[in-house]
C-alpha angles and dihedrals in degrees: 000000000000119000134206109257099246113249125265112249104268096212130200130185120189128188119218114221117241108139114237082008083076084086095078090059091062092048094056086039083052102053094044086058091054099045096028103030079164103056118111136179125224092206132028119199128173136157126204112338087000085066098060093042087047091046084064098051091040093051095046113014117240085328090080084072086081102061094030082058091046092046083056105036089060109028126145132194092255100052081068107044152326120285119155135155090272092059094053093061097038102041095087092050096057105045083051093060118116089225112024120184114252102238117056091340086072104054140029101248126051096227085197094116098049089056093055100055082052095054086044098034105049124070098225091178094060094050094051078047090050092045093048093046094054090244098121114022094202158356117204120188126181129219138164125246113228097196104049095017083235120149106250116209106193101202129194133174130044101305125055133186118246118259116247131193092282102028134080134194120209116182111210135125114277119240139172091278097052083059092045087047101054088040093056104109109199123269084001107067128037112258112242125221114221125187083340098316132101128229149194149172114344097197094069090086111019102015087170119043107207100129092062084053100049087043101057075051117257123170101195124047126182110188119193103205130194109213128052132233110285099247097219083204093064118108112247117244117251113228142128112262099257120189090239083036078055105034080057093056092039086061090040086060100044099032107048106049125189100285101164090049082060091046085051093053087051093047093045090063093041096065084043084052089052100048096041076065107043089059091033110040100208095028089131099055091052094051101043089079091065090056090272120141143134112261123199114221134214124177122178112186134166110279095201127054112284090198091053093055090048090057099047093045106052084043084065099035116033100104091067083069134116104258093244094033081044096046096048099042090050089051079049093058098036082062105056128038118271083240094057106020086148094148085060093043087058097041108028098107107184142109100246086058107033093038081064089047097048095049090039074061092045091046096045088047088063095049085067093042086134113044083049088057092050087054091042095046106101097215096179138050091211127107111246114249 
């Protein structure tokens, strides 16, 4: 009797958005390079940091682990953006205006800089390469609309999401200002206009991208996420509600959206999936044709405070500083508790702080070795549908 070829893995990774957090991503992309250099991944989606980590991986395979770990490793202030004297003293004035301008007017940091070690850095060409060969189905960035407040998702390759009520997908081929875009937090980093719109942050709405994926069709996600879960026995930190104490809190809401209520959803259907077939052998078959399918989850996520690290880091290494970047962050971390110092976590952009990121990411990445190897493993010959 002849039998179906089973199907190949349909993988998806998806980067969760966070700011400087962005560092521990590279550190888990970066052990799985080491211990799967063949590992590869059909759709790539990422919103805020976790675009321009995902740019890297898109444009170059898991390869791209290797300059992603190096941009992190040895970051400084003004690879990311513009801060001088001048702009200490101005900054205040000109997010009080009654009619800012939209560009720098609009934020504290001028993100100019960043944009241009994406344009350098990445190698755009490859990616488009990578997309038109059917190496890579598709890379999926969010942004913000600023004029409507929609989720954007920017989508390039031969598969797209579908677009919902309050998403909207946009084809088009990904370049360096769609990541800069997506990576624009409110008020901090300058808002980017793209093809007459302008953009921010993609990550206050979908600050982690699973459904895209779900929808081109994977059927194995790994999400590397940037936060971990809230712990309801710890004590909570005693310290007046500063406006930075609050502004920190204030991220931590719009930026880190309920991702395991998301994982529970998906589990949840899974199970349905699983019984529909216990009771109806080939249930799954029949059902796949409606966009039903089990998907095998794999979320990697900090297991120590991010916060804390920030805190004690910059404690131990801001006089290496730049004077303005020095003298704002420090007004930054005067402002929240050294528990819970989540603002600095977002906005402290420096290697002492982003290289321990990045190796808490290699070493939590290890932790999972195995159930990496069980998404890794390709356990078909056939071609995915």
């Amino acid at each position: 009797m002849k039998t179906e070829p089973r199907r190949r893995p349909f993988r998806g990774l998806i980067l969760a958005g966070g700011g400087a957090r962005g560092a521990y991503q590279a550190g888990v992309l970066r052990y799985i390079r080491e211990h799967f250099p063949h590992a590869d991944f059909d759709v790539i989606s990422g919103s805020s940091i976790g675009a321009i980590n995902g740019s890297f991986v898109a444009s170059m395979g898991i390869e791209g682990a290797v300059r992603l770990s190096a941009f992190w490793r040895q970051l400084r202030p003004e690879n990311v953006y513009d801060f001088s004297r001048g702009d200490l003293v101005s900054t205040p004035v000109r997010l009080l205006r009654p009619h800012p301008a939209v560009g720098h007017g609009a934020s504290v940091w001028d993100a100019t800089p960043l944009r241009t070690i994406l344009e350098r850095t990445v190698p755009w060409p490859n990616l488009y390469r990578r997309l038109d060969e059917g190496r890579l189905q598709a890379m999926i960035v969010a942004a913000t609309d600023v004029g409507t407040g929609a989720t954007v998702l920017f989508a390039d390759g031969a598969r797209a999401p579908r677009s919902r009520s309050h998403t909207r997908v946009l084809r088009t081929r990904i370049r360096a200002q769609h990541a800069a875009a997506s990576a624009a937090i409110p008020l901090i980093f300058t808002p980017v206009e793209v093809d007459g719109h302008t953009y921010v942050d993609g990550s206050l709405r979908q600050n982690t991208p699973l459904s895209p994926v779900v929808d081109v069709g994977a059927d194995r996600v790994l999400v590397i996420g940037l936060s971990r879960p809230r712990d309801p026995h710890r004590p909570e930190v005693s310290i007046a509600p500063t406006p930075l104490f609050l502004a920190g809190k204030a991220l931590n809401a719009l930026l880190l959206d309920p991702i395991d209520d998301d994982l529970r959803q998906l589990e949840a259907i899974n199970d349905l999936l699983r019984l529909g077939e216990s009771l109806h052998p080939g249930f799954l078959d029949a059902v796949r044709a409606h966009r039903y399918r089990l998907i095998q989850p794999l979320m990697i996520r900090p297991s120590f405070d991010i916060g804390g690290l920030a805190a004690e880091t910059f404690a131990s290494h801001r006089g290496e500083l730049p004077w303005a970047s020095r003298v704002l962050l420090a007004t930054v971390a005067a402002g929240e508790a050294e528990e819970e110092a989540d603002l600095l976590s977002y906005i402290y952009m420096h290697a002492p702080f982003t290289r321990a990121l990045e190796e808490s990411g290699h070493e939590d990445a290890a932790e999972a070795h195995d159930q990496l190897e069980a998404f890794f493993a390709d356990d078909s010959g056939g071609a995915t549908d």
